[in-house]
N, C-alpha and C positions, 0 to 999 in steps of 0.2 A: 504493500500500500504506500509506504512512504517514497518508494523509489519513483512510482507512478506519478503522486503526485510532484515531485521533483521535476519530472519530467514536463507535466503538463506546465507548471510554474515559466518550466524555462522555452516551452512554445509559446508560451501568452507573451512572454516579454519577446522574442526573436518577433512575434508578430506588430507587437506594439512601435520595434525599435528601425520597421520596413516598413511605415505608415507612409502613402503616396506622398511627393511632393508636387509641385508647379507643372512639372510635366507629366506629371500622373504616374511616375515612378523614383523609387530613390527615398534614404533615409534623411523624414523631415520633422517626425515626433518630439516632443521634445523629450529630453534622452535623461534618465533620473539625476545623473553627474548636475546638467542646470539647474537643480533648487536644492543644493548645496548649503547649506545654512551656514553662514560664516564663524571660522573658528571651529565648528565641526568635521570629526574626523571623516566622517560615513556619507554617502548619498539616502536623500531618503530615500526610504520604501515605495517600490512600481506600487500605482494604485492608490496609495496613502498621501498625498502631498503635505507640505507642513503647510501650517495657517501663511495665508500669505504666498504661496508661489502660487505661480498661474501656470497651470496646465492649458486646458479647454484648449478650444480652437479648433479648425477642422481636420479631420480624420480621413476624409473621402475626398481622392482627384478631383471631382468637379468641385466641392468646396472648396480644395486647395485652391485650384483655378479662379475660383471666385475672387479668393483675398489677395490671389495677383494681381488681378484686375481693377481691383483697389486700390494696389498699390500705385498702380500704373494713373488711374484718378488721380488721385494726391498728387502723386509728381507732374501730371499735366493742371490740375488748380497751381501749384507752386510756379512753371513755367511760365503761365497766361498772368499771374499776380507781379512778374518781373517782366514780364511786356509792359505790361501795363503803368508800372512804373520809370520806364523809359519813355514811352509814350508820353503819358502824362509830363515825366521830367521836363520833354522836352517843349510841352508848349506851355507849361509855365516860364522857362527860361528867356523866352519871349516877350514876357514882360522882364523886360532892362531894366536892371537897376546897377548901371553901370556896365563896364566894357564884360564881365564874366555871366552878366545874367542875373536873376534873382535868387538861382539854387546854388551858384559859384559851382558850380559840376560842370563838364562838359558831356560828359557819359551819365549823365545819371543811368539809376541813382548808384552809380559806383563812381568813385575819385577815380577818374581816368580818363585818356584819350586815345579817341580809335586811332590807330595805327600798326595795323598788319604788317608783322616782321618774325626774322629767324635771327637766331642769335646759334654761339656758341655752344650755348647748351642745349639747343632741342636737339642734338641725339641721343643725347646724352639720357635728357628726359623721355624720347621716347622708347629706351632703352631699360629703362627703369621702371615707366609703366607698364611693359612689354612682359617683362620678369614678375612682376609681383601679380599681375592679373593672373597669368600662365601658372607661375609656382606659388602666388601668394599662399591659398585657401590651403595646398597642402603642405606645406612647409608650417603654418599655424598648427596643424594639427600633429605632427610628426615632433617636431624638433623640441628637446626638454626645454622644459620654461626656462632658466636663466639665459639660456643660450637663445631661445626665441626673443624674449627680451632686448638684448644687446641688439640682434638681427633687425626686430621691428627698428628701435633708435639708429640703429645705422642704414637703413634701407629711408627711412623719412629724411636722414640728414643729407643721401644721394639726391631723392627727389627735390628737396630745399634747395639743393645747391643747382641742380640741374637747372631747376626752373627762373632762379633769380637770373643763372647765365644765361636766358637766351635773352633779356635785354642788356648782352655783354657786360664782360669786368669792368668796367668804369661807370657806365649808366646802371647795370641791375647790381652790383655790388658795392665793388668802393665810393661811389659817390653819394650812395644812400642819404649817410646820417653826416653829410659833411656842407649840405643846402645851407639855405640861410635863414631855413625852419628848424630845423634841428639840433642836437646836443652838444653834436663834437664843433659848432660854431662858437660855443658859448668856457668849453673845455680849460681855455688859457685863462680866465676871467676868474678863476680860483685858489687862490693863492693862500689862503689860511682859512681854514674851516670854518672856526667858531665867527669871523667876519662874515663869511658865505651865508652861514644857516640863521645870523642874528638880522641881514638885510635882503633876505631873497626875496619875501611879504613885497618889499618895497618896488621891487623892481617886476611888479606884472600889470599892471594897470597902461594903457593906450595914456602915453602921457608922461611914464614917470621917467627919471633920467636912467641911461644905463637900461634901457628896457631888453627883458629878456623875449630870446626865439619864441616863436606861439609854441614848441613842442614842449620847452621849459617849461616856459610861463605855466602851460597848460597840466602841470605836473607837479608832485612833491620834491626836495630835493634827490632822492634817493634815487632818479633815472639820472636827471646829469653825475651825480656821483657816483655811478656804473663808470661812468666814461674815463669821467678824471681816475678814478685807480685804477682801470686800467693803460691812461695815456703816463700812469706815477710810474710802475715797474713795467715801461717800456714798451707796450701796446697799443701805440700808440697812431692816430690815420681812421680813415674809414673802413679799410680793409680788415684790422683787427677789430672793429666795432664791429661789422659785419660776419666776420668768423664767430664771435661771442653771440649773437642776437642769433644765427641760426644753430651753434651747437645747444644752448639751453633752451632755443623756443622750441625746436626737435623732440629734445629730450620729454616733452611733453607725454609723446605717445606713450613711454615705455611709463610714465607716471601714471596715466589713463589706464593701462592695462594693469598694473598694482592695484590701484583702487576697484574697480571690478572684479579683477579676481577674488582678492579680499572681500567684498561686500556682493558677490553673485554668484561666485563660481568661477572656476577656471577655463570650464568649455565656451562661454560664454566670451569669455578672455581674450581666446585663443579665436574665435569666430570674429572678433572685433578686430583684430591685428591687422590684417592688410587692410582693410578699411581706413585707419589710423594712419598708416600711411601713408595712402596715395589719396588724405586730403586735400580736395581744391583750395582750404586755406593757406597749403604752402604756400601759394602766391605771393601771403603778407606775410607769413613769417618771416619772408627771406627777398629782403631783411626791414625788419623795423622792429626798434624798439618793443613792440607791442607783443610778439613773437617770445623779446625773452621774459617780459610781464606774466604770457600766460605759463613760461615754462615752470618760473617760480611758482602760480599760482598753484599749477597742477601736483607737483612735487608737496609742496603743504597740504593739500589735498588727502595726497597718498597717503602722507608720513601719518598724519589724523586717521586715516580707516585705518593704516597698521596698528596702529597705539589702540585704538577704540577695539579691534576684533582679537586685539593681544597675541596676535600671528608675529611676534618680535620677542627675542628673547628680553629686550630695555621696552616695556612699553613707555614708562616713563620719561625716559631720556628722548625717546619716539618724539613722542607729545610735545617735550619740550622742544626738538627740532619744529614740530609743525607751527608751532609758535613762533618761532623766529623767523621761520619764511612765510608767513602770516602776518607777523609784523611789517617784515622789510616789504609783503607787498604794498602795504598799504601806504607805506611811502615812497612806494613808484609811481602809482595812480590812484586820486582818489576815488576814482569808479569802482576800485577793487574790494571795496568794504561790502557790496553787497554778496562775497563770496559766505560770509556767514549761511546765506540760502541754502548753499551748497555744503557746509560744514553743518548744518544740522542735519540736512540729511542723509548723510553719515553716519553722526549719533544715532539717528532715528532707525537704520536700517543694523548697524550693530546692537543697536539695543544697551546705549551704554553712556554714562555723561564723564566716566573716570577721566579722561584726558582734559579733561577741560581747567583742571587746577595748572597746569602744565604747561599748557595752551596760552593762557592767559597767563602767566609768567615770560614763557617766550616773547610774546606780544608787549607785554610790558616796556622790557628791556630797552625797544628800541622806541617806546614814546618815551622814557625817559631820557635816552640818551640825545632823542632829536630837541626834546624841549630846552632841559640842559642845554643844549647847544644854542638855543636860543631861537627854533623854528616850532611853534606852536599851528598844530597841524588844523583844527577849527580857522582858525584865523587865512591861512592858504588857502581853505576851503570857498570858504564867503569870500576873499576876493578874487580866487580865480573866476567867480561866478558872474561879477561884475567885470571880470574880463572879457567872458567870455563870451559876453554882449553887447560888447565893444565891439566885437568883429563879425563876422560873417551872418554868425547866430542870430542877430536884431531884422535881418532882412530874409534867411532862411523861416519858408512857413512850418510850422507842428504841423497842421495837420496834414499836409504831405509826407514829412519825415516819419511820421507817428505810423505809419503803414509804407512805406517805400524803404524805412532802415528796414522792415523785417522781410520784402524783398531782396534785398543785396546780401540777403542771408543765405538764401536758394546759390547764389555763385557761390562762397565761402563754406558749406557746410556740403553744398552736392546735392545729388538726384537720392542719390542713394539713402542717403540721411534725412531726405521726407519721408522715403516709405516709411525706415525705420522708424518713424516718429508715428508713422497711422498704424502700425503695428502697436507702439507701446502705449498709447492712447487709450486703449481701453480695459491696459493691465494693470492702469496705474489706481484708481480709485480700490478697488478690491484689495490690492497689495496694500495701501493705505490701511484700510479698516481690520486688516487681516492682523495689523503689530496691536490690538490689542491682545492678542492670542498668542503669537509670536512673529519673531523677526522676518520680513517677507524675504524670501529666496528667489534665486535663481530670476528669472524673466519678470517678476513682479520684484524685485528689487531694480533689476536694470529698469526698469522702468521708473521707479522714482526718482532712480539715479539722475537719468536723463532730463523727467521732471523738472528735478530745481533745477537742471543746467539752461531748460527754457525760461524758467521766473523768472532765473537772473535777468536773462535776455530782455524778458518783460517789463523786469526795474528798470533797467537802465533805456526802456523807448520812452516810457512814458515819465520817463525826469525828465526829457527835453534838454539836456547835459547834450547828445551826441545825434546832432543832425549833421547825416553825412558821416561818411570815411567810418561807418562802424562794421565794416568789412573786416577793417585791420583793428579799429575799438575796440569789437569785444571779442577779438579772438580768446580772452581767458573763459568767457562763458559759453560761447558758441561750438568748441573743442569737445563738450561735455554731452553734447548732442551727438558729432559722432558714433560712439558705442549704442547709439540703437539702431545700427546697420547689422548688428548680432542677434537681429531679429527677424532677419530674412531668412528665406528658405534656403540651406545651405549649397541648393543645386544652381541658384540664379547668382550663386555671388560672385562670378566671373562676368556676368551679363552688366552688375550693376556694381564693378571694380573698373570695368572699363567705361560707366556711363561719368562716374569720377574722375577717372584719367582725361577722359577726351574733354571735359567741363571743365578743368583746369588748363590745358594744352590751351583750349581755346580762348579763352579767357587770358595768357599771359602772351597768345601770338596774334591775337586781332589789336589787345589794348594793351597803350602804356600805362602802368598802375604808377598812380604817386599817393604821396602824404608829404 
C-alpha cells in the first residue's frame, strides 16, 4: 500500500510539474521551489500552499493562451499610452515658450533627440543581446548561484558599456558628467569640506553668487562628493566618473536578485536574471549619475532583506551596513527617501522589524556627520524646491507630466516588464491579506515586491519634483519592477528577452539621450 501510494504521489506531481504552457506545451506550473518561504529550509508541500503564495492561474493550453493574450493587451495599452505621449508632447510644444518649446523636450516625452546612428559599440551590443536571449534562460537555471550572480553583474556591465558606446567614447562616455550641467564641472570648487557643506544651501537658488550646475544644485552634497574623492586618489576626468557610474549602477542586478531570492525564492531569482540584464534602462545607467544612485539604493535594499530573513551569519552588522547605504543615499538624492516604501516591504514580506534598531543607526551616522558638517538636509530640501521652479518646472505642465513620466516608463522598464506587471496584479492583494496568516511566498511575494517598486514610482509623479528626464530619475524605483518578468511563462522568455533587446537597441540608435 504505501509503495503505491508513493507512487501515485509522484504521478500527481510529474503531472502537475508538465502543466501546458503558451504554446500548449512545456513546463509552466508553478513549481513548489517558488513559494519558498524565506529563511526556510524546505519547499512547501504540492497541494498545500503557505498563506500567502499564489498558486491559481491557468492549468489548460487555451487558458494559458488566454493570459498570453493579455499579456500581449497590456503591452499594446502601454505602447499606444507612449504614442500618445509623443503625440500629445509634440503639439503642446507648439505653444512656444521660448526657443525649446513649452515641455523643453525635443522627443518627448523622453530627454532626447532623434538622431539615427551607429557607434562603436553596436556590435558589441548586438553581440551581447544575441548571447543572453540564446543562453540567457538556460544559463539562469544551470549555473550555481554565486557564480550566476557575478555572470548576471558582469553580463549587464557588457550591455552598459556596449550601449553607452555606440554614441562613441567621447559623446556616450567620457563626456557625460563633464557638461556644464553636471558634477565633474563643479569638482575643482572644493577645496575644504567643512566650507563646502556649511555654504552649498547658498549656492542653489537662480540668482545666488557662485551658483551651482542644475545637477548639483539639484542634489545633496553627497553626489558631487562621489566625484571629488574620486578626482582626491587620482580618478580623476569623465572617463573614471563614467567607469564608477556604470560598475555600481550595474551592480544593481546582482543586488535585485539577492533580495528576491531572499524574500521569494531562488527559482524565481534565477527566472528574473536575464531579464535584469538586458534592461532597456541600461541606456541611462550608462552613464549618469543616477545609474550609480540606484546601484547604492539597490544594495541597501538587499543588505535589509539579508538582515531581516537572517540568511547572514552578522544579521546585525547586515542591518547596520543597510543603514549606511541608506543613509549615504539619501544624501545623493532627495527623491531617494521614498525608498522606505520599499524597505517596509521587506519587513513586511520577512515578517520581521529586528533590523530596524540597526538600520537606523546606520542612517544616523551620516545625518550627523552631514549636519556636523554644517549641511542641514531639510533646509537643501525647501530650497532646492524653490529652485527648482526657477527653471524649466514653472513652465513645464503636471498635468501632462502626471501621465507622460509614467509613459517614458514603457522605454526604460520594457515590453516585457508590463506583462510582468498584469501578471502580478492580481497576486498582489491576496498575498497582502494572506501575512496575517503568514509571510506570503514565492509569486505573491514577488509581487508585493514589485508592488512598492510601482508606489515609489507613484510618489515620486504625483510630487510634481520630476517633470521630465525620469527615464534616468527614477531609475532606483523603476529597477524594482523588472523582477516581474519572472512571471512569464518560462517558454516565451526568449520571445520577450528579445522584445527588451530590440527596445533598447532602438531607442539608443534612433535617439541621442541627454541629461
Amino acid at each position: 500500500m504505501c509503495s503505491s501510494r508513493v507512487l501515485i504521489a509522484h504521478l500527481s506531481a510529474r503531472f502537475t510539474a508538465t502543466t501546458p504552457g503558451c504554446s500548449g506545451r512545456g513546463p509552466e506550473a508553478t513549481r513548489p521551489e517558488d513559494a519558498r518561504a524565506p529563511g526556510r529550509a524546505g519547499p512547501v508541500a504540492v497541494g498545500r500552499p503557505a498563506a500567502g503564495a499564489v498558486y491559481g492561474g491557468p492549468v489548460t493550453a487555451s487558458a494559458q493562451k488566454r493570459e498570453c493574450r493579455r499579456d500581449l493587451w497590456a503591452v499594446a495599452g502601454a505602447v499606444a499610452l507612449f504614442v500618445l505621449a509623443a503625440v500629445v508632447g509634440r503639439v503642446l510644444n507648439r505653444t512656444v515658450y521660448g526657443a525649446e518649446g513649452i515641455l523643453r523636450l525635443e522627443w518627448p516625452p523622453l530627454y532626447a533627440w532623434w538622431l539615427p546612428h551607429v557607434g562603436p559599440g553596436t556590435p558589441a551590443a548586438l553581440a551581447v543581446a544575441a548571447l543572453v536571449v540564446v543562453q540567457g534562460p538556460a544559463a539562469a537555471r544551470r549555473l550555481p548561484w554565486r557564480v550566476l550572480v557575478a555572470a548576471v553583474w558582469g553580463a549587464a556591465m557588457a550591455w552598459t558599456w556596449s550601449l553607452a558606446l555606440v554614441d562613441g567614447w567621447g559623446r556616450g562616455v567620457a563626456g557625460r558628467l563633464t557638461t556644464s550641467l553636471e558634477y565633474l564641472q563643479s569638482v575643482d570648487r572644493v577645496r575644504h569640506l567643512g566650507a563646502f557643506l556649511r555654504d552649498f544651501t547658498h549656492h542653489i537658488l537662480v540668482g545666488s553668487p557662485d551658483l551651482w550646475p542644475a545637477h548639483v544644485a539639484g542634489h545633496p552634497p553627497g553626489a558631487l562628493l562621489t566625484f571629488v574623492g574620486l578626482d582626491r586618489i587620482g580618478l580623476a576626468g569623465g572617463a573614471w566618473a563614467a567607469a564608477w557610474c556604470i560598475t555600481v549602477g550595474s551592480s544593481l542586478t546582482a543586488a535585485v536578485m539577492v533580495t528576491v531570492r531572499m524574500l521569494c525564492g531562488e527559482a524565481l531569482a534565477r527566472r528574473a536574471a536575464p531579464f535584469l540584464v538586458l534592461a532597456p534602462a541600461a541606456v541611462w545607467i550608462g552613464v549618469s549619475a543616477d545609474g550609480y544612485f540606484a546601484g547604492v539604493a539597490a544594495w541597501a535594499v538587499a543588505l535589509l532583506a539579508l538582515a531581516a530573513t537572517r540568511r547572514t551569519r552578522a544579521p546585525r552588522l547586515t542591518a547596520l551596513g543597510a543603514g549606511l547605504l541608506l543613509g549615504w543615499a539619501w544624501y545623493l538624492s532627495y527623491g531617494l527617501t521614498v525608498l522606505v516604501v520599499l524597505g517596509a516591504a521587506v519587513l513586511l514580506l520577512a515578517r520581521s522589524a529586528r533590523p530596524l534598531p540597526y538600520v537606523g543607526v546606520g542612517v544616523l551616522v551620516w545625518v550627523v556627520a552631514f549636519t556636523w558638517g554644517g549641511f542641514w538636509w531639510p533646509d537643501g530640501y525647501t530650497t532646492l524646491v524653490e529652485r527648482y521652479y526657477q527653471g524649466a518646472a514653472k513652465v513645464r505642465p503636471y498635468g501632462y507630466f502626471l501621465w507622460a513620466n509614467l509613459a517614458a516608463q514603457v522605454a526604460s522598464v520594457g515590453l516585457a516588464t508590463v506583462a510582468g506587471l498584469r501578471r502580478a496584479a492580481g497576486a498582489v492583494w491576496p498575498a497582502v491579506r494572506g501575512t496575517r496568516r503568514a509571510a506570503p511566498a514565492g509569486r505573491g511575494a514577488l509581487a508585493v515586491l514589485v508592488a512598492a517598486g510601482l508606489g515609489m514610482v507613484l510618489l515620486a509623479d504625483v510630487s510634481g519634483m520630476s517633470k521630465a528626464e525620469t527615464e534616468r530619475i527614477w531609475l532606483p524605483f523603476a529597477v524594482w519592477l523588472l523582477p516581474a518578468c519572472a512571471l512569464l511563462p518560462a517558454r516565451t522568455h526568449r520571445r520577450w528577452l528579445a522584445a527588451q533587446a530590440v527596445l533598447a537597441l532602438l531607442v539608443n540608435h534612433l535617439l541621442l539621450t541627454g541629461w
